[in-house]
C-alpha positions in Angstrom: -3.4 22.8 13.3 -0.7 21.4 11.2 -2.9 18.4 9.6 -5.4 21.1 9.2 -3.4 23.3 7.2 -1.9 20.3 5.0 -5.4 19.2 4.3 -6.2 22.6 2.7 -3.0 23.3 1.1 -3.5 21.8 -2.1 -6.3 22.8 -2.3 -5.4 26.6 -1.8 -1.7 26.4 -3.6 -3.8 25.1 -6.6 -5.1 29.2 -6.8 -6.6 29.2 -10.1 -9.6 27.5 -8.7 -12.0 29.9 -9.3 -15.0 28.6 -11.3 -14.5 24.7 -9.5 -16.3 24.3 -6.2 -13.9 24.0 -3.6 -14.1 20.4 -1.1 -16.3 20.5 2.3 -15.4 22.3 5.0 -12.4 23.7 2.6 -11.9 27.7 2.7 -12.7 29.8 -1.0 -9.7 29.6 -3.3 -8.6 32.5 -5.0 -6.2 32.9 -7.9 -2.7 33.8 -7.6 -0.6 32.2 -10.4 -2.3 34.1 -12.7 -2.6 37.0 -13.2 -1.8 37.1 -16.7 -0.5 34.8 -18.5 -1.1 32.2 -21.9 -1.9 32.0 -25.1 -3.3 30.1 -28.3 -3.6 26.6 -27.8 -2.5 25.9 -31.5 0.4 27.0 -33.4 2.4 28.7 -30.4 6.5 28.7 -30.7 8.5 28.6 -27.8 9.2 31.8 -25.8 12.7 32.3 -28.9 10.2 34.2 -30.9 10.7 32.7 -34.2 10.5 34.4 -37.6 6.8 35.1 -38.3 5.4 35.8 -34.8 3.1 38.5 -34.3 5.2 41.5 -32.6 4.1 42.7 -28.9 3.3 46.6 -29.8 2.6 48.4 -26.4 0.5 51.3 -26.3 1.2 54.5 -24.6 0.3 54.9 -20.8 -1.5 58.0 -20.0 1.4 59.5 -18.1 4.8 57.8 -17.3 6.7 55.4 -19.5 6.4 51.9 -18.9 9.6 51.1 -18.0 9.4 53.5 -15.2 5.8 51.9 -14.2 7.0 48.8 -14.2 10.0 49.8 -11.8 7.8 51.1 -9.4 5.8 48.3 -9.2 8.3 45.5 -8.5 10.0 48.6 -6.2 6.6 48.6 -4.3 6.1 45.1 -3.7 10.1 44.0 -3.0 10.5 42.9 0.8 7.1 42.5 1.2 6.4 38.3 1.5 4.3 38.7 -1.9 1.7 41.3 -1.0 1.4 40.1 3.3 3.7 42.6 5.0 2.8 45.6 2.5 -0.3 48.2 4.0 -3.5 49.1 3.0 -2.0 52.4 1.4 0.8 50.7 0.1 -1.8 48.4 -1.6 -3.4 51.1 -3.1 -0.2 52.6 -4.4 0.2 49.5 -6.1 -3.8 49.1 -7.7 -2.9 53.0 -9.2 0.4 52.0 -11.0 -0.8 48.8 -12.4 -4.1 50.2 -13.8 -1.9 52.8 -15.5 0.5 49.9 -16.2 -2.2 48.4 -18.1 -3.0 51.0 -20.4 0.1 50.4 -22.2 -0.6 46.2 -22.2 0.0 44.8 -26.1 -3.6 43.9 -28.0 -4.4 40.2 -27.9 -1.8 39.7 -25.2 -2.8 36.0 -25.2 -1.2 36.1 -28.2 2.0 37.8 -27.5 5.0 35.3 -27.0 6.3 37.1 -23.6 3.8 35.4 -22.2 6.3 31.8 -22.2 8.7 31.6 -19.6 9.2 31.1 -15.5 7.6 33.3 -13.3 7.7 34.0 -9.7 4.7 35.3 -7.9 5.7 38.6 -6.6 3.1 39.6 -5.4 -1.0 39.5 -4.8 -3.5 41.9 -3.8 -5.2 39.2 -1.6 -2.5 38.3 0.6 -3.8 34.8 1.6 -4.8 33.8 -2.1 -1.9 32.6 -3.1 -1.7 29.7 -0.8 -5.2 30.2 1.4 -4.7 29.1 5.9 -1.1 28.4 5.4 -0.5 32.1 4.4 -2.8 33.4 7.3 -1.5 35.0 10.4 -0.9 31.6 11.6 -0.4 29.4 8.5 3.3 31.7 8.1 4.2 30.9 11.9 4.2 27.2 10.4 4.9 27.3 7.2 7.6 29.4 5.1 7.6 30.0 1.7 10.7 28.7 -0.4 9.1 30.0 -3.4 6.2 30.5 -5.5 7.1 30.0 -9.9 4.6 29.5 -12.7 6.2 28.1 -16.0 4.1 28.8 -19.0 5.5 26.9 -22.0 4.1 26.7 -25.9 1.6 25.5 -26.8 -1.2 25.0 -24.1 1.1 23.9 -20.8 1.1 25.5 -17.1 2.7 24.7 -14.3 2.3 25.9 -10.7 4.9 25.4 -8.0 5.1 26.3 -4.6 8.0 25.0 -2.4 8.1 25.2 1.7 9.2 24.5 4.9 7.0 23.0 7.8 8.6 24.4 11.1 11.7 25.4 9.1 13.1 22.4 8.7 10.6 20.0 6.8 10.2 20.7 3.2 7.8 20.3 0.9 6.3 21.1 -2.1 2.6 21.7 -4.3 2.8 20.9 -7.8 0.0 21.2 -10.6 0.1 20.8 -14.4 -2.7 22.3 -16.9 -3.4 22.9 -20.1 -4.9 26.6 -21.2 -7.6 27.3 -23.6 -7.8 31.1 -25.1 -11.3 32.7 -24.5 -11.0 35.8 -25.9 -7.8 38.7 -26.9 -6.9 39.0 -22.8 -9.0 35.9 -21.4 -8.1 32.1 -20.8 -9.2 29.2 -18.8 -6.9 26.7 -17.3 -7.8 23.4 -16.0 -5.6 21.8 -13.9 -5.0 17.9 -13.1 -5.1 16.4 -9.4 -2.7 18.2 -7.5 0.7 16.9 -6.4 1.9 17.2 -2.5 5.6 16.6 -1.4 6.2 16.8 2.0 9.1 14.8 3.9 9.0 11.2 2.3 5.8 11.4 1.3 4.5 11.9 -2.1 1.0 11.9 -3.4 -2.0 13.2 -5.2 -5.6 13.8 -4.1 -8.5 16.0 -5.3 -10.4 16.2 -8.7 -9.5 18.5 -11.5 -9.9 22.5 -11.8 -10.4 25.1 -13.4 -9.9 28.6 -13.8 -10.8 32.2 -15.9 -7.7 34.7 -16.0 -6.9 38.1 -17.8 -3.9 39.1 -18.8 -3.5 42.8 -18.2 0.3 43.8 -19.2 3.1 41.3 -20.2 6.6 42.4 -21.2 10.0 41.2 -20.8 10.3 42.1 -17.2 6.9 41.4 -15.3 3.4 40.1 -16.3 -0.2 41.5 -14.9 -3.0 39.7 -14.1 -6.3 39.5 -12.4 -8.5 36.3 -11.5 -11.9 36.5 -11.8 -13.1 37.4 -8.7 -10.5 40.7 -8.8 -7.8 39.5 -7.2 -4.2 41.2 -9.1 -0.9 39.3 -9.2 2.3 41.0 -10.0 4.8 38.4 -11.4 8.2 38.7 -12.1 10.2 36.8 -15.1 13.2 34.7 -14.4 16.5 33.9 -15.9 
């Protein structure tokens, strides 16, 4: 079960696989780093905001402030392992305050610099997207998640990171690096190089490159919305 799982993981961790084919025998990837995130491939600054960026105007949500929104979101989704413990009501609750979240998200959010920074994964609607068998029923018997960060930095890089333990005592870690192209005002792709597995002493890469489609449905200096392709919404929450 454990070579299994390992076989998938990159594979699965990688979660902005949606418009690559997945290997044989390997389960559907969804997204999870995502959600929302980049920008312009060209003529980004760093996540400062120099003089003579665009400003991020949000627009007014159709009842409650933002602020508030976006506390009850990340009060929602606290305690519950990203998305896994939470219930199918409690799910819900969550899809209603991030629609309405969105309402107030910034035009051309691609082009907003709040999008620059480290980001943990706080939560996804899919619980087993962000990570595929190893965040199954099973999959968290064996593995435990150290933590899950994104790090979007100007112009065009990404970078996915999940770190874990195997039994609770043997770590290890997923690492991939892309480089985003803007599709449209909320829409980018993503393609990713070969992932990178760390898992004891052992160190190496396998698999092809990926790619992926995301929207970006709220960014602000607190959290970032987004939702893959195939519907799946991440909640993620800014560091430092």
């Amino acid at each position: 079960m454990l070579l299994l799982l390992l076989s998938r993981l990159p594979w699965r961790l990688s979660s902005l696989r949606l418009s690559s084919p997945p290997p044989p025998g390997a389960m559907v990837p969804g997204p999870w780093f995502l959600g929302a995130f980049l920008q312009q491939v060209q003529d980004r600054p760093p996540i400062s905001r120099p003089r003579g960026l665009r400003r991020c105007v949000r627009r007014s949500a159709g009842s409650g402030a933002p602020e508030d929104l976006v506390e009850s979101v990340l009060s929602k989704v606290k305690g519950t392992d990203r998305g896994v413990l939470l219930s199918k009501e409690g799910h819900a609750q969550v899809d209603k305050l991030t629609a309405e979240l969105s309402k107030c998200c910034v035009e051309e959010p691609v082009k907003c610099p709040l999008i620059f920074g480290e980001w943990d994964v706080v939560y996804c609607s899919n619980p087993t997207s962000p990570g595929g068998g190893y965040r199954s029923t099973i999959g968290r018997l064996i593995f435990k998640t150290n933590e899950m960060i994104q790090v979007v930095e100007a112009p065009d890089s990404v970078k996915n990171r999940v770190s874990f333990s195997v039994f609770g005592f043997l770590n290890g870690k997923v690492s991939l690096n892309g480089k985003l192209k803007v599709l449209s005002d909320k829409w980018i792709q993503v393609i990713f190089e070969p992932p990178e597995l760390k898992i004891g002493a052992f160190d190496f890469r396998y698999g092809g490159e990926s790619e992926v489609k995301l929207e970006i449905t709220y960014v602000d200096e607190k959290i970032r919305l987004g939702k893959g392709s195939r519907g799946s919404l991440f909640v993620f929450r800014r560091l430092g």
